[in-house]
C-alpha positions in Angstrom: -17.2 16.1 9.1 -15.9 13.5 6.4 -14.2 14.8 3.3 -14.5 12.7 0.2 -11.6 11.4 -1.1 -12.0 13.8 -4.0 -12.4 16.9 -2.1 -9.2 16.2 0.0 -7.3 15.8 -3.7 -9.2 19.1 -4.6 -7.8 20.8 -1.7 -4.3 19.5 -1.8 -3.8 20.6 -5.3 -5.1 23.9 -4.3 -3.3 24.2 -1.2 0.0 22.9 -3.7 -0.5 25.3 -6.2 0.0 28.0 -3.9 2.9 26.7 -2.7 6.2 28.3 -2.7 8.3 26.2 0.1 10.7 24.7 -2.2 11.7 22.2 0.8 8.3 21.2 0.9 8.0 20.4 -2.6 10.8 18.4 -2.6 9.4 16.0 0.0 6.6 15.8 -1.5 8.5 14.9 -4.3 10.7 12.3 -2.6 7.0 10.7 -0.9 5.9 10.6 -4.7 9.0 8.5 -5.7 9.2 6.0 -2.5 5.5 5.4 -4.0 6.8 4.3 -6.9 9.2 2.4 -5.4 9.7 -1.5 -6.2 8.5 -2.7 -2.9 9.9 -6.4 -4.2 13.7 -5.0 -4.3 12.9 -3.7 -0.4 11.2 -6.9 1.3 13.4 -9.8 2.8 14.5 -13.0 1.2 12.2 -14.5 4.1 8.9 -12.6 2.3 9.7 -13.3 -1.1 10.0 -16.9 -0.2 6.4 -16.8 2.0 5.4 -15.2 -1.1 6.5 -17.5 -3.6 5.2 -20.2 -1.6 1.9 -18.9 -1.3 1.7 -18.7 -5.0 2.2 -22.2 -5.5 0.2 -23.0 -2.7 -2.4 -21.3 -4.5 -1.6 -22.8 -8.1 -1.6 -26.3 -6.9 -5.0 -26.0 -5.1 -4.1 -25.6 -1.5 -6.3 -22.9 -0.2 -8.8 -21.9 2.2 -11.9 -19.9 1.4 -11.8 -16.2 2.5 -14.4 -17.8 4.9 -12.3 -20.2 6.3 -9.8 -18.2 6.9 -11.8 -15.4 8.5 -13.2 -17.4 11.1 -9.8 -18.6 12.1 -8.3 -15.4 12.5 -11.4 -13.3 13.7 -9.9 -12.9 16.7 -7.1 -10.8 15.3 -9.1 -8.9 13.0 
């Protein structure tokens, strides 16, 4: 049995508000805050460059169509 996506945020706020595990809260708490984490200050110099150069890739015109690229890596998908 599937549970929506807004029945499982129902339940967890339920199940929360009942809550009295201060240990708990506070990872959930600290889970909330990675979330809001800038992922750019934790990825390597390596990805930021990939990344950068995939941006200018992209503004200069060198791309391939989600197409394209699907069928090239279909294998891995």
């Amino acid at each position: 049995m599937d549970i929506n996506i807004q029945d499982k945020k129902i339940e967890l706020i339920q199940w929360l508000s009942t809550l009295n595990d201060e240990s708990i809260i506070e990872k959930i708490m600290k889970l909330r805050e990675s979330e809001k984490a800038n992922w750019w200050k934790e990825i390597s110099n390596e990805e930021k460059k990939s990344i950068a150069k995939g941006i200018e890739d992209a503004a200069s015109g060198k791309m391939e169509s989600h197409s394209n690229v699907k069928k090239l890596y279909d294998k891995w998908l």
